[in-house]
C-alpha positions in Angstrom: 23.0 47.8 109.5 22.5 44.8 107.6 18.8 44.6 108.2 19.0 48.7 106.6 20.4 47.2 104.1 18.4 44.3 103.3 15.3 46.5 103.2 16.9 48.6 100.9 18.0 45.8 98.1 14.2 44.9 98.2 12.7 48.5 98.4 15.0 48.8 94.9 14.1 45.5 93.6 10.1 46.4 94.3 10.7 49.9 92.3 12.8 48.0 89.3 9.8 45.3 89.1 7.3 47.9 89.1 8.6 50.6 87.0 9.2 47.8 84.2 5.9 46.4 84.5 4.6 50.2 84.4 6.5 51.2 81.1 4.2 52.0 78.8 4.3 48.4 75.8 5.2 49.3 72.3 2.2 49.7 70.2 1.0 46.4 69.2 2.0 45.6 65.2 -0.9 44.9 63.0 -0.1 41.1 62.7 0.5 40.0 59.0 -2.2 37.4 58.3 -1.1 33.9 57.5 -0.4 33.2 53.8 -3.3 30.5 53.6 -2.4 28.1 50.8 -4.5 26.7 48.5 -5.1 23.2 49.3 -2.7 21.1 46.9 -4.3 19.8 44.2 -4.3 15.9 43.2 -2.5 15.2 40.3 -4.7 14.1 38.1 -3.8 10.7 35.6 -1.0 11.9 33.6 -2.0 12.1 29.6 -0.8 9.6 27.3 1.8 10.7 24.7 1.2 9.1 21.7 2.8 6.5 21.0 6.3 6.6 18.8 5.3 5.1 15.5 6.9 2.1 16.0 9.5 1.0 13.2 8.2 -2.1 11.3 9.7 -5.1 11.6 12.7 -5.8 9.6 12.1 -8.5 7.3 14.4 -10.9 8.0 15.3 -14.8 7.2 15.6 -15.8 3.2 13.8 -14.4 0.3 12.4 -17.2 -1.6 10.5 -15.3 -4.0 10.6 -12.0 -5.1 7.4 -10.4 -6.1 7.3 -8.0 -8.8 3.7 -6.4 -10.8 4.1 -4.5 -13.8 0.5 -4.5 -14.3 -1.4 -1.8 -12.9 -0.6 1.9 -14.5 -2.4 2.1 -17.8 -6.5 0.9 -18.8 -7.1 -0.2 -22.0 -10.3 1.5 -23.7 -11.1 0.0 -27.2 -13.6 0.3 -30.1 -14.2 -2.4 -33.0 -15.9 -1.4 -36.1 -16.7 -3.3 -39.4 -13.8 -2.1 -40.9 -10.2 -1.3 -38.9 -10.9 2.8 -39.9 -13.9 2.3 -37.6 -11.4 0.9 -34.6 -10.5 3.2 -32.1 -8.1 2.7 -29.1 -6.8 4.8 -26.0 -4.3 4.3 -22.9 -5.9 5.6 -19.8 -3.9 6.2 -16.4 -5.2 4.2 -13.6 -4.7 4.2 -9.6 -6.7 0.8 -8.7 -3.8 -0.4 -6.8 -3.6 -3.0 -9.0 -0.2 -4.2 -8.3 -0.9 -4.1 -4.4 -3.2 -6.9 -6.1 -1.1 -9.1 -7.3 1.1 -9.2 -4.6 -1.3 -9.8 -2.2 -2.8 -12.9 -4.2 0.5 -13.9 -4.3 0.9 -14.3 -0.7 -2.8 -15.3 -0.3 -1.7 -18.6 -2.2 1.4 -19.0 -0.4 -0.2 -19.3 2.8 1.0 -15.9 4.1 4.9 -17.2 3.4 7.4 -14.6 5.3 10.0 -15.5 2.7 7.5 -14.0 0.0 8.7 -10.3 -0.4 7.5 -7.2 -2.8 10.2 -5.7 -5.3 10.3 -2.2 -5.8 11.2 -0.7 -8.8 12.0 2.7 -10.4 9.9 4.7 -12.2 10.1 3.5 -15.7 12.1 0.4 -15.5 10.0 -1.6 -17.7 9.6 0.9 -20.4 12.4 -0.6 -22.6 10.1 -4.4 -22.3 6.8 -3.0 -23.2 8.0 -0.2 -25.7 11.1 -2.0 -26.9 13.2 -0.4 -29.9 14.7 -3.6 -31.6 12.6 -4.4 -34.1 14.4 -7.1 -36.2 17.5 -8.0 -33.8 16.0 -8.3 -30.1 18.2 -6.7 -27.7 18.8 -8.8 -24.5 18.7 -5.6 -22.3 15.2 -5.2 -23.6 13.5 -8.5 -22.1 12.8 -9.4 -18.2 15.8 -11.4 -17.4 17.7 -8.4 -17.7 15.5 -5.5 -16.5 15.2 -8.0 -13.1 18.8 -8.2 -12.7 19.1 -4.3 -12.9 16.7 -3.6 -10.1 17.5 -6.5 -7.8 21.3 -6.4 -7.1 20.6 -6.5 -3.0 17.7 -8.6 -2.7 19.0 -11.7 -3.1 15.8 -14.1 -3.7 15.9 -17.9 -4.7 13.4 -17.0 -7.9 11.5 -13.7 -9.0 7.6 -13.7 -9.9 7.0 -11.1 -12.6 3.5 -10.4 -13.7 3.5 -8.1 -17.0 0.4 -7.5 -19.3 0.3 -8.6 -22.8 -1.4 -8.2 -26.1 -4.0 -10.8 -27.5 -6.2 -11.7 -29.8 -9.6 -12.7 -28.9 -10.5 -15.9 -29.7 -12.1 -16.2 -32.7 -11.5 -12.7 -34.1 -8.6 -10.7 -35.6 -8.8 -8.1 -32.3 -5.8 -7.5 -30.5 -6.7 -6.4 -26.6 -4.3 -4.5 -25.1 -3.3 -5.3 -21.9 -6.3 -4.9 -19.0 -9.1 -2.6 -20.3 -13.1 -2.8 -21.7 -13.7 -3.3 -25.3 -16.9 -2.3 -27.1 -18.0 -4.1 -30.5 -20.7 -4.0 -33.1 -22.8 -2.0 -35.8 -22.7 1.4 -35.7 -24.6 2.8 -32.9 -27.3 0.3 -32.9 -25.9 -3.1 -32.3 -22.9 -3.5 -29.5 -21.8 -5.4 -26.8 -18.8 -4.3 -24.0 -16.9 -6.8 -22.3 -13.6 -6.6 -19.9 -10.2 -8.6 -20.4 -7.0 -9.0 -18.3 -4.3 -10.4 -20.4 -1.8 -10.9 -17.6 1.4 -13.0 -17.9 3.2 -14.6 -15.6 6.7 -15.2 -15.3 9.9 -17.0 -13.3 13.0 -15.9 -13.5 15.6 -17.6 -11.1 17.5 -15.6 -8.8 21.0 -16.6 -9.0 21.6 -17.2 -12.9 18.5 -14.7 -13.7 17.5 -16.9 -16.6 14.0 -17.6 -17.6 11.9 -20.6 -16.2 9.6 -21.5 -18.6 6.7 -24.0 -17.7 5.1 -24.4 -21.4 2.1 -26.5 -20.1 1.3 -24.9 -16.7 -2.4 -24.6 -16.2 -3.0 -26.4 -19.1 -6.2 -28.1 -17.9 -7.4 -24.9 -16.2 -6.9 -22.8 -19.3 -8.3 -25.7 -21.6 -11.6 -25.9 -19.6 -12.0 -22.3 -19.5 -11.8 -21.8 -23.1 -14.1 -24.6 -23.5 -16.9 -23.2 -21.3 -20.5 -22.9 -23.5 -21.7 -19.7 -21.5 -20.0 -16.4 -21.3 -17.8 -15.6 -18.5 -20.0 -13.4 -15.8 -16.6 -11.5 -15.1 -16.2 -9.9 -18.7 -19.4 -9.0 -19.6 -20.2 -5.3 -18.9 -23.8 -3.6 -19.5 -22.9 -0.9 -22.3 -24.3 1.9 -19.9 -20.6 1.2 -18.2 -18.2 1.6 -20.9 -16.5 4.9 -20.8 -17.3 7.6 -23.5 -15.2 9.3 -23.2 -12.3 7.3 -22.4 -10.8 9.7 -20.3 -13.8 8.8 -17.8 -12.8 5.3 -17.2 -10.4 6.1 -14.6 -12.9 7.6 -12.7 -15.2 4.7 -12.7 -16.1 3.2 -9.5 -18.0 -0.2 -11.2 -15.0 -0.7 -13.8 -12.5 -0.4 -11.2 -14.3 -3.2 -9.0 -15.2 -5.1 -12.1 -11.7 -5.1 -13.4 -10.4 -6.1 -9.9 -12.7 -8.9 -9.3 -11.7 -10.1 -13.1 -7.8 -9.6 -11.8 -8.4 -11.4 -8.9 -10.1 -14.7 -11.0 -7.2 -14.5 -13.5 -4.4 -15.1 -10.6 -5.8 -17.1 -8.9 -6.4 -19.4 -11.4 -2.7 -18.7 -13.3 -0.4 -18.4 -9.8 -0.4 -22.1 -8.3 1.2 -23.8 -11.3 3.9 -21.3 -11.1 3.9 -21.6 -7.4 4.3 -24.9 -7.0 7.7 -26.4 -6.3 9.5 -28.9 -8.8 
């Protein structure tokens, strides 16, 4: 009985085993193909931003001297006749960067002194000194002392350089120049000479009581030799082919600019270390 039985539990086992290896296998599923990535790419050296304009350096420590150029706006052109109904005379805008000039002469014969600084000003804030209207009384609000006060009330310097333009006569003659500009003289059409001028003045104005320093014989030997020199001064003489006709034109004109920087130039360097110098 058991042995019947035995044989039976395999005879079922055998037909379980084969009818499950015989059933027919679900159809094979088309196998997805592997989503092949691209290889990864290197990254590359990162671009440089551009660099933040950096803020520029605060100027810091005392001001010892404030620098301030009222020279560089308007060119001089003038004619000189026989007679004063032959003279002619016009005001030409300039942008020679003039007063960038001065103020770096300025530092050129301080040695590069951080307690030099430049003085901005407004528009117009010398107009009352050059075009003043007191005639007979002179109006204190009118001259430098003042006009420096008005536009300096945070910069705190120990003194104030002012350079300003002037008229003079040349030397030996009744002409007034005008400031920086060319002059032409002579004859009619047939005999004339052009020359350049800079008539630049320099003044000190202290920066606590914003009174005038004056310094009556500054330069004197400087200015004495140069007005005693026998030949003409290179610097002013200009080739007639160069003066502007019209005036309007001189503004334009690359050889007066450079000519009347280089004459600039001479001028302060020759005027600025007597003022410079301490007492």
């Amino acid at each position: 009985m058991l042995r019947s039985f035995a044989v039976a539990a395999i005879f079922v086992s055998f037909c379980a085993t084969t009818g499950w290896a015989q059933s027919p296998s679900a159809p094979p599923t088309a196998a997805t193909p592997a989503t092949t990535k691209p290889p990864a790419k290197k990254a590359g050296p990162k671009a440089k931003q551009p660099a933040a304009n950096k803020p520029q350096a605060a100027e810091i420590g005392p001001c010892k001297l404030g620098v301030i150029s009222v020279i560089g706006e308007r060119y001089s052109v003038q004619k000189f006749g026989l007679t004063i109904f032959e003279n002619e005379e016009s005001e030409v805008a300039i942008d020679w960067g003039l007063d960038d000039l001065v103020f770096a002469r300025v530092k050129a014969a301080t040695g590069g002194d951080p307690g030099v600084r430049r003085i901005t000003y407004p528009k117009g804030a010398f107009e009352p000194f050059y075009n003043p209207k007191s005639r007979f009384i002179p109006d204190p609000n009118e001259r430098l002392p003042a006009i420096v006060r008005g536009i300096t009330p945070n910069a705190s310097c120990d003194r104030y350089l002012v350079a300003t333009t002037y008229k003079g006569e040349l030397p030996g003659t009744r002409m007034m120049l005008n400031g920086i500009g060319t002059f032409n003289q002579g004859l009619g059409n047939l005999i004339r000479h052009s020359h350049l001028f800079a008539n630049i003045s320099i003044n000190l104005i202290d920066g606590r009581s914003y009174e005038q320093i004056n310094r009556p014989f500054v330069n004197f030997g400087v200015n004495l030799a140069a007005s005693m020199r026998l030949t003409e001064d290179p610097l002013t003489k200009l080739d007639n082919d160069h003066f502007p006709n019209p005036p309007a034109t001189a503004s334009s004109s690359a050889i007066l600019r450079e000519r009347t920087r280089a004459l600039v130039t001479d001028r302060l360097d020759r005027g600025l270390p007597g003022y410079l110098k301490q007492e």
